[in-house]
N, C-alpha and C positions, 0 to 999 in steps of 0.2 A: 268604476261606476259610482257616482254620486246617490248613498242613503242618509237620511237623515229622520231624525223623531217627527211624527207627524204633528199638522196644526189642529186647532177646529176649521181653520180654514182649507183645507185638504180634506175632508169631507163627502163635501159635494164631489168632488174628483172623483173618491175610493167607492160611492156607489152603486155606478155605474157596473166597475171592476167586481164588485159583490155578486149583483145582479150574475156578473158572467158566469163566475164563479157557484153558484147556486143551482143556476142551469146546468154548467156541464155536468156537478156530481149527480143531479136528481138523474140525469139522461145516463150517466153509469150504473147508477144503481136507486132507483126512484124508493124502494122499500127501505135502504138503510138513509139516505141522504133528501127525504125528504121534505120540503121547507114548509113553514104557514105561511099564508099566506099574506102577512102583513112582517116578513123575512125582515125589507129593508129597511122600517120603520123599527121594526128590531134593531137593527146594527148601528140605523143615525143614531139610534140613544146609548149605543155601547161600544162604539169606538170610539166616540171621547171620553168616555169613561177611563178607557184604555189610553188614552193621550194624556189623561190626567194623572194616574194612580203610578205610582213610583216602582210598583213589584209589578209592571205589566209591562208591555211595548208595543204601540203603535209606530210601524216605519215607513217611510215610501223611498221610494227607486226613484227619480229625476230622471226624466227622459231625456237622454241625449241629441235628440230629433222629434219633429212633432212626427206621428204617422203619417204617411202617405194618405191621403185624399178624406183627412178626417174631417167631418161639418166643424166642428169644434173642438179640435185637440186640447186634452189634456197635458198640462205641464208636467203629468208622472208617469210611469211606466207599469210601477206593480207595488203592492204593499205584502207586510208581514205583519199578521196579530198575536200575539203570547202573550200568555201569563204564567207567573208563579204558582204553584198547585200544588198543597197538602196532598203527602202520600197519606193511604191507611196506616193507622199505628201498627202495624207491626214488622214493618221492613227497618233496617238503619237508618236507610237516606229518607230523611224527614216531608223534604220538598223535592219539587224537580219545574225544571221552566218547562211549557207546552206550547206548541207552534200551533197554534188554534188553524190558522189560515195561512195563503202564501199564494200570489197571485201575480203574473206578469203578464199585460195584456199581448198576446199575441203581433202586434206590430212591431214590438220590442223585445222578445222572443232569444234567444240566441248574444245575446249582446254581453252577459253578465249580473245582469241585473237581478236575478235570483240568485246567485252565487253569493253577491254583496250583499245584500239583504238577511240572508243566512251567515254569514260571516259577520255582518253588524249585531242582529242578534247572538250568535254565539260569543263574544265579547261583553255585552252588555249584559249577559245571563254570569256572568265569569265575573263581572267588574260587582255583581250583587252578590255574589260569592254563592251562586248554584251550582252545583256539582254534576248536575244531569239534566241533559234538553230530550225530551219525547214528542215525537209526533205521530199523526197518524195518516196514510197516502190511502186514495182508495186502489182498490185492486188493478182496475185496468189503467191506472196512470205508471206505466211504464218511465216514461220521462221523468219525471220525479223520483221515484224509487235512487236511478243512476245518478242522477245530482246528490239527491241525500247521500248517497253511499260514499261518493265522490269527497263531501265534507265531513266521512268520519262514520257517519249514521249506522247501524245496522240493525236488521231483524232482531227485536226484542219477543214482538208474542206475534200471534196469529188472531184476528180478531174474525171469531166468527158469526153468524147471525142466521136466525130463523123464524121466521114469522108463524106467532102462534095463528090456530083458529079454533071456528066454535067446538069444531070435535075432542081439541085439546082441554076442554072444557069439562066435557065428558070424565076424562080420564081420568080428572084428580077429584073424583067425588066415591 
């Protein structure tokens, strides 16, 4: 499957793919994956940031077929966002690459195209001489999980969460 570095021209493409992406985790988990509301006006101004910056990677996937019955297909399939990411000082491994995002629009699903995607980053995380790629899957994304696993990946922590409230408020006084 055909990845490559993304453009500014790629773009407009990848925000639609955001957009999706946004909604499915809020619909997983709306407390932990929450977006503002001004999300993708967020992202137009930071993933080219990410296309720019030498210690990051914007990627996309090349669709090998437009989708079936799209108004306006798009020329890609799915992207990948990472960056490079200062550990705390007190571990050895200084840095580590982070797979911020990872997206294949559902028409192109099943094809490979997160596999190479993940395997283009893993190379180009290797070629800046990173020693460790972290990411993090939400809980009910099964499908992911087996891919990541698939290319190496394993359970490092368990991330958990709880939303304060006013009572907890209470407690610490």
């Amino acid at each position: 499957m055909p990845t490559r570095p993304a453009t500014a021209a790629d773009i407009p493409h990848l925000l639609p793919m955001v957009a999706a992406l946004v909604e499915q985790h809020e619909a997983w988990d709306p407390e932990r994956y929450g977006a503002l509301p001004d999300v993708l006006d967020r992202y137009a101004r930071w993933l080219p940031q990410r296309a720019a910056d030498p210690r990051s990677l914007l990627l996309v996937a090349e669709a090998d077929a437009p989708p079936p019955a799209a108004a306006s297909p798009t020329p890609l399939a799915g992207f990948l966002v990472a960056t490079v990411e200062p550990n705390i000082p007190i571990y050895r491994r200084a840095e580590f690459g982070f797979i911020h995002d990872l997206w294949v629009d559902p028409p192109h699903r099943r094809r490979g195209h997160a596999t190479a995607l993940l395997r283009h980053a893993l190379a180009a995380f290797a070629a800046m001489g990173v020693a460790q790629v972290r990411l993090e899957t939400a809980a009910a994304n099964e499908p992911a999980r087996r891919l990541f696993a698939s290319l190496g990946f394993r359970v490092g922590t368990i991330d958990m969460l709880r939303a304060l409230t006013p009572d907890d408020r209470k407690d610490s006084h």
